[in-house]
N, C-alpha and C positions, 0 to 999 in steps of 0.2 A: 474511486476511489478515485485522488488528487492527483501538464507535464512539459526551456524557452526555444523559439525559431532559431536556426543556423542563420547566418552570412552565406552567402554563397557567393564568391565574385564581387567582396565589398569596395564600393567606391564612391566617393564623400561627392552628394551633387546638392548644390548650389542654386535655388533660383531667386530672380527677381519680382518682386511685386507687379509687375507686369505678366496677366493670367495667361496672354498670348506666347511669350515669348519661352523660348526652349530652353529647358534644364539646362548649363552650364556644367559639363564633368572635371572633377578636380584630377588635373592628371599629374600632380608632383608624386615623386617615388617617394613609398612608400619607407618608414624604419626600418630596416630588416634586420636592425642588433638583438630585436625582441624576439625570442622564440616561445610557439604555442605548445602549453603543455610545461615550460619550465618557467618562464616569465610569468605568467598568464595563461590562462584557462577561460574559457568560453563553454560557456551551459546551454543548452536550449531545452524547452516546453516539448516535453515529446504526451502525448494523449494516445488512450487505450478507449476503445470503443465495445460496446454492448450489442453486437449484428444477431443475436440471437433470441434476447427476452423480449422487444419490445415489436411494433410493425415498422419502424424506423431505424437504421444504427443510431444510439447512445452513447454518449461520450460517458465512460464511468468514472474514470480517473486522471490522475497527469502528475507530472513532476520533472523534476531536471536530469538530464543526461550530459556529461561531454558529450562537444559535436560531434566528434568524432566517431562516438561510437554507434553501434547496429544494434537494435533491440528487436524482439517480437514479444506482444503478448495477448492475451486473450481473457473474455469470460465464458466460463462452460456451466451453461445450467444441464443440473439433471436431478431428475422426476422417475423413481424407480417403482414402483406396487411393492415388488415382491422385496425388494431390498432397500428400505424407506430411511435405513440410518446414514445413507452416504445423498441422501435429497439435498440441494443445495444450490446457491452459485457461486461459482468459482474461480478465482481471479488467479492468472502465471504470467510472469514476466521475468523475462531474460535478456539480460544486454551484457554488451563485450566490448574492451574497446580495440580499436584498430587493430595493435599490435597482438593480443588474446591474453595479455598478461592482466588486464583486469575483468573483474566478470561480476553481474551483480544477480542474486534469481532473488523473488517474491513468491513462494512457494503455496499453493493452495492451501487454506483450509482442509484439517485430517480429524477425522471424529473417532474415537470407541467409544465401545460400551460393555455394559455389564449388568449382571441385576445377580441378586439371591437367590431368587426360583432356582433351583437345578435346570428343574424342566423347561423352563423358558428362557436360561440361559443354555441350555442345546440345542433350542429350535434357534434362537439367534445368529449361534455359532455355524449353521449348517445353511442358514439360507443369508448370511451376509455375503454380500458379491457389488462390490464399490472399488474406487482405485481408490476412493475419498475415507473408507468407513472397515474398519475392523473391528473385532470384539477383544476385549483386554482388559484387565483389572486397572484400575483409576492412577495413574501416575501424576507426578509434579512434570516441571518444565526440564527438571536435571536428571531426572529419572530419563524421563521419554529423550533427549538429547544421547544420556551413555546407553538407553535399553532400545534405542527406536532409529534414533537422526544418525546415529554416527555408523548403523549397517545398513544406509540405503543413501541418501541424497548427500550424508558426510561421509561415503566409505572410503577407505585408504588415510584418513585425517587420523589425528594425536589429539587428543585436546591438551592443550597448554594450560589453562586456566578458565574458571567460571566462578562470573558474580550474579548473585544476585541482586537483581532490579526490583526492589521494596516500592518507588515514586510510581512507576509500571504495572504495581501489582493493587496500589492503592487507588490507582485510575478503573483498572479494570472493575474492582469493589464496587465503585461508584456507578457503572453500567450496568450492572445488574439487577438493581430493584425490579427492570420494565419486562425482565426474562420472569423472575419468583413469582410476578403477578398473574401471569399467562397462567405458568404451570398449575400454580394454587387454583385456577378457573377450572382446570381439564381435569380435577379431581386431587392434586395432591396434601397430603396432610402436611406435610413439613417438606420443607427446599432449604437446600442449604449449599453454599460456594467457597468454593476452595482455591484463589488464584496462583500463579507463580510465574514467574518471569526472569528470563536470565540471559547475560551475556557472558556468549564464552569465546575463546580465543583457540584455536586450532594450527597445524601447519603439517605440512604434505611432504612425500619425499620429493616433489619435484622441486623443491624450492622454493611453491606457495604459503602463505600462509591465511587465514580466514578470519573475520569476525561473525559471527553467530549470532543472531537475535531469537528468540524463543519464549515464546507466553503461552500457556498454556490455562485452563478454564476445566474446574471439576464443580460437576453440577451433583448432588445426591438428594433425591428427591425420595421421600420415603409414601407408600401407598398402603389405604388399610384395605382389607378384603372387610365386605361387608356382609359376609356368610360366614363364614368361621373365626372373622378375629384376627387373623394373621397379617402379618405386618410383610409388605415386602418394597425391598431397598433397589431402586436404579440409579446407575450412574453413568452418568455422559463427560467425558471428556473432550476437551477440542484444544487441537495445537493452533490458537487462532493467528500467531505470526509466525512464519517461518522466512527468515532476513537470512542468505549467504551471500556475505562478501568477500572474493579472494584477491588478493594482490601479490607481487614479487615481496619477500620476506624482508630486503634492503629498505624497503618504500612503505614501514608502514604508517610514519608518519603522514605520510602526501593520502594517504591511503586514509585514515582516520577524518584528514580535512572533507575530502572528496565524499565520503559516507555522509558525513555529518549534513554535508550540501543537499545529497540526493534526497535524504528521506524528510529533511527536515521540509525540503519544497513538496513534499506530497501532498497533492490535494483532492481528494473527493467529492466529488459531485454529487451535492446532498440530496438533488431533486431525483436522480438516478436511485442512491442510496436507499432513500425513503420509500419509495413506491417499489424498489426488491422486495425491501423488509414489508411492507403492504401485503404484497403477492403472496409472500411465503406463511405471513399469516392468515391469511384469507384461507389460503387452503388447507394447513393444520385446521382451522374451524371448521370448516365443509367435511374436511375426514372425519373431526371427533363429533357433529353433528349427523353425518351422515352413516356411522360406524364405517368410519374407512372404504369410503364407496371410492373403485378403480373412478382413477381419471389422470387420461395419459396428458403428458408433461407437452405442451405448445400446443394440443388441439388449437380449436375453436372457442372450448369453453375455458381452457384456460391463459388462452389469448386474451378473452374479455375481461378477466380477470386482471390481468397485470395493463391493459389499454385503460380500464375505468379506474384501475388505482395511478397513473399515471397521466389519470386526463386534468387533474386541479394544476401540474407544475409542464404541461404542453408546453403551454405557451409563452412561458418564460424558456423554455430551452428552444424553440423556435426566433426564440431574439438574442440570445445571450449571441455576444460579440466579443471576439479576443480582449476588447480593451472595457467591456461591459461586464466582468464576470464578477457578479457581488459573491459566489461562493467559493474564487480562488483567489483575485487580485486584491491587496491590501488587508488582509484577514490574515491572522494565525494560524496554522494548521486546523483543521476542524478535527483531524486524528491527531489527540496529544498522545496517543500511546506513544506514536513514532518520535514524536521530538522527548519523550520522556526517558526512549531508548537510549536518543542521542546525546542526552545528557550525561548519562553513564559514559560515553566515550569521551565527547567533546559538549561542551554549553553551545547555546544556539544564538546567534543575533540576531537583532531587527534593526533591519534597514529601512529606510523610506525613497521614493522616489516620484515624482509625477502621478503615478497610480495609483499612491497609497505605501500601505508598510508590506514586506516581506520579510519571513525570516529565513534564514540562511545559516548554514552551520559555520561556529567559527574556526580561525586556521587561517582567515586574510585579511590583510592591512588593509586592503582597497576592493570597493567594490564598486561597478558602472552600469549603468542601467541606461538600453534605449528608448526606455519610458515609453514603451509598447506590453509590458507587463509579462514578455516572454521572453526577450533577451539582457543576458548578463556576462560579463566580465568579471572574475576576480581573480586578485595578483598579491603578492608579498614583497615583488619590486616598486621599491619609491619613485624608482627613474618613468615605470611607464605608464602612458596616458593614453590607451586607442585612439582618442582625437587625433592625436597627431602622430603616432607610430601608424596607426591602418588608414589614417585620412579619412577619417570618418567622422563628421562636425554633430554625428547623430548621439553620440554618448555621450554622458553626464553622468561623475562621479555623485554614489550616493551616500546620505547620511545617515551615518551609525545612531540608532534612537536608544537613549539611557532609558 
């Protein structure tokens, strides 16, 4: 899924055209009237890796962080027999920055479900066992936030307000023909989708307060019995985004900019992407062909599975280069869900610099780019210029593209 390098010990060096002769270190003192974090803010490319699905670690996604802050995250695949509604992979990320006052999670993927049968909605209920997957009647995005989000990952939170996200819900629409066509293969008569998407606004008695992203996805697929006529209804639900961001309640402007920044740089790594979505198809077909024949999740065989779906785009991910990346640098989001969120907060801009265009959420007047396609600068002060506040001849302000 879609992350720029820090500075570390910056210091502006200088060479001449002479291939022999030694870097030259700029050693004039630096501006120190400019403070990081109030002046200006520094982003960097931070990357989440795939060490589990493939026989290589996979870069799956990336985006920006303040430097400053510490993240972890991960992808968790899992492949259950006996409990097949929580099958999946699964993406968590968490970062915080420095001081702990801000905090951002990317929450997994959560599925229920439900169907008609009595009967088969008791054997459901009795052998579902996922952290990912419960059984529950089919909710919206506002539902599942006050009936679901706000006693478990929002507990102790108020909600302040919630809008719904129509641009977000019309995106999703548009994704779904390539799901109805599958279903309709594996027997079903009618498919039918139900989107919703919403932002909502929260705050804590500690004196946080949050923004909330949540999309959620009602699948109802209806099946006929071909013995007696009866009609029986499933549904699948999935909270496919789950965005928490908290910040100090004073701050939620700076707060608002900074969001708008992170998610709008998310980038996915399509080759990653595609060849999951491969895998996970490949194997639905082997089950519905096979009538659900066991086959445990990373053997051997289904190693070859996800290696032979992943062997056409190898070798572009064997060369991709920080400054080579035709599916993050100069491109749009490839996920408009995320910047369609961000719209609802804040509008997004597109900058250009040496690399190509990036967008960026807006909230600043200046934006600087070391035309390395991982690091950036941006500020709301006219006075400052990295060049010559950090001494650093390596930045170049970029240009806002109408």
């Amino acid at each position: 899924m879609i992350f720029f390098l820090l500075m570390h010990g910056i210091a502006s060096i200088s060479q001449t055209n002479n291939a022999n002769s030694k870097p030259v270190i700029n050693t004039a003192k630096k501006n120190n009237s400019f403070s990081e974090g109030k002046d200006y803010t520094v982003f960097e490319r931070v990357r989440v890796t795939d060490n589990t699905g493939f026989t290589t670690p996979v870069e799956a996604y990336s985006l920006l962080l303040p430097k400053t802050w510490k993240y972890e995250g991960n992808i968790n695949w899992v492949y259950n027999m006996q409990s097949p509604a929580g099958n999946g992979t699964y993406n968590y990320l968490k970062a915080v920055s420095a001081d702990n006052n801000y905090s951002l999670e990317i929450l997994p993927e959560i599925v229920w479900s439900w169907v008609s049968d009595p009967q088969l909605l008791q054997f459901m209920q009795a052998n579902t066992r996922s952290p990912y997957a419960f059984v529950a009647a089919p909710m919206g995005a506002e539902q599942y936030l006050r009936g679901v989000f706000i006693n478990n990952e929002l507990s102790g939170g108020t909600i302040t307000g919630i809008k719904q996200n129509t641009v977000v819900m019309q995106e999703m629409q548009q994704n779904f023909e390539k799901v109805r066509n599958e279903l309709m293969q594996y027997g079903a008569s009618d498919v039918q989708f139900y989107p919703s998407a919403i932002n909502a606004g929260l705050n804590f008695k500690d004196g946080k307060e949050a923004i909330v992203l949540c999309g959620v996805t009602v699948i109802e697929t209806t099946l006929m019995n071909q013995y007696n006529g009866s009609v029986q209804k499933n549904y699948t639900s999935s909270a496919v985004r789950r965005i928490i961001f908290r910040f100090p309640a004073e701050e939620k402007e700076s707060a608002e900019k900074m969001l708008g920044v992170i998610l709008s740089s998310l980038r996915t790594n399509t080759a990653w992407k595609n060849n999951v979505n491969a895998f996970w198809k490949q194997l639905r077909q082997n089950s519905d062909v096979a009538n659900r024949q066991k086959i445990k999740m990373m053997d051997e065989q289904t190693k070859a599975i996800g290696n032979a779906a992943i062997s056409k785009g190898a070798q572009n991910l064997k060369n991709m280069d920080v400054n080579l990346r035709s599916w993050e640098e100069g491109q749009a989001s490839q996920d408009k869900m995320n910047v369609n969120f961000i719209k609802a907060i804040r509008e997004v801009e597109t900058y250009r610099d040496v690399t190509g265009k990036i967008e960026l959420g807006s909230g600043y007047n200046h934006a600087w780019s070391r035309g390395d396609g991982t690091s950036f600068i941006l500020s709301n002060n006219p006075a400052f210029d990295p060049s010559s506040a950090l001494q650093d001849q390596r930045w170049t302000e970029m240009k806002l593209v109408k």
